[in-house]
N, C-alpha and C positions, 0 to 999 in steps of 0.2 A: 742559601739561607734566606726566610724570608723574613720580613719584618710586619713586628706587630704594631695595628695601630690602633693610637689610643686616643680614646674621643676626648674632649673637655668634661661633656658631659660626665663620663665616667669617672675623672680624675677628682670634679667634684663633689658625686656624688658619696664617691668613697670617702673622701676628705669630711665632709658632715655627718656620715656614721660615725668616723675617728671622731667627732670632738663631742659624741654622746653627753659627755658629763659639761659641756657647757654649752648646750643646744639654745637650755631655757634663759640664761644671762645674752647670750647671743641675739636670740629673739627679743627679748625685752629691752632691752640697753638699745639705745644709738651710739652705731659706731663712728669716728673719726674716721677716716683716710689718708695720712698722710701718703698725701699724692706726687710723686718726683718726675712719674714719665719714664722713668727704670723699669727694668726686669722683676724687680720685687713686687716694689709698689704694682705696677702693672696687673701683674698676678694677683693680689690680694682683690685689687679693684672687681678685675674681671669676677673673682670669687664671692666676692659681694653682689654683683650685679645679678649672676647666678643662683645667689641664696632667694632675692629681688623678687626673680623671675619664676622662682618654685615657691613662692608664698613662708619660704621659710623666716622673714623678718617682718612683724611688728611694725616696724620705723624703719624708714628707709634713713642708709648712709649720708655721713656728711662730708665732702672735700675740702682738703683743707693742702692748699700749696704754699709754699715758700720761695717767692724767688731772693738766694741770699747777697746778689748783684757781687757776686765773686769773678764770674767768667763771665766772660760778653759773650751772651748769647739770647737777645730782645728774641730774635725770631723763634726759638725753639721755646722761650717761655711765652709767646704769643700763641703756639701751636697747640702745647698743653692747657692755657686756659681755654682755647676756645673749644679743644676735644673735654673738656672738663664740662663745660657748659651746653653743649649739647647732648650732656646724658640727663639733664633733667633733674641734676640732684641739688640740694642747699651747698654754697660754693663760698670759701671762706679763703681766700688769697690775698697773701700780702708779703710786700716789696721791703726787703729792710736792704741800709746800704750799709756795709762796716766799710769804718777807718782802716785806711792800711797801717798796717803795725811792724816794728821792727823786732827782732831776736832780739833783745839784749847779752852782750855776751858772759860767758860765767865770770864770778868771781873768784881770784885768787887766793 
């Protein structure tokens, strides 16, 4: 059995036929990123930078990361700002710490 493969190129180019009916709010509008460094976000990003690259936007995207100082981990959100920053785009990151908080437990 072989296998088919499939380019980026193609996966977004199909991708931007589908969103036909909001090509022109796409192009026009600046979009946000929120950017994790995940599988999702990753994907959108790349899809943006694609749109980017085929003249398909207006205004280029904005990054916009969160680190929520939940899990320790300085190095991996050092790793993301710095791949954030060297794509060249407006980069809007910020560090909130939450209090830790207890359950309360139900009432009787």
């Amino acid at each position: 059995m072989s296998e088919k493969i499939v380019r980026e190129e193609d996966v977004f180019s199909e991708a931007w036929s589908n969103l036909r009916n909001y090509q022109e709010l796409i192009r026009r509008k600046t979009a946000v990123i929120a950017y994790s460094g995940g599988k999702d976000s990753s994907l959108l990003l790349q899809f943006y930078l694609w749109l980017r690259k085929e003249k398909h936007l207006s205004k280029d995207p904005i990054l916009f990361h969160l680190n929520h100082s939940i899990r320790k981990n300085e190095d991996q959100e050092k790793e993301i700002l710095e791949y954030m920053r060297g794509l060249g785009l407006s980069l809007v990151g910020k560090k909130k710490t939450f209090r830790s908080f207890r359950i309360k437990p139900a009432l009787a």
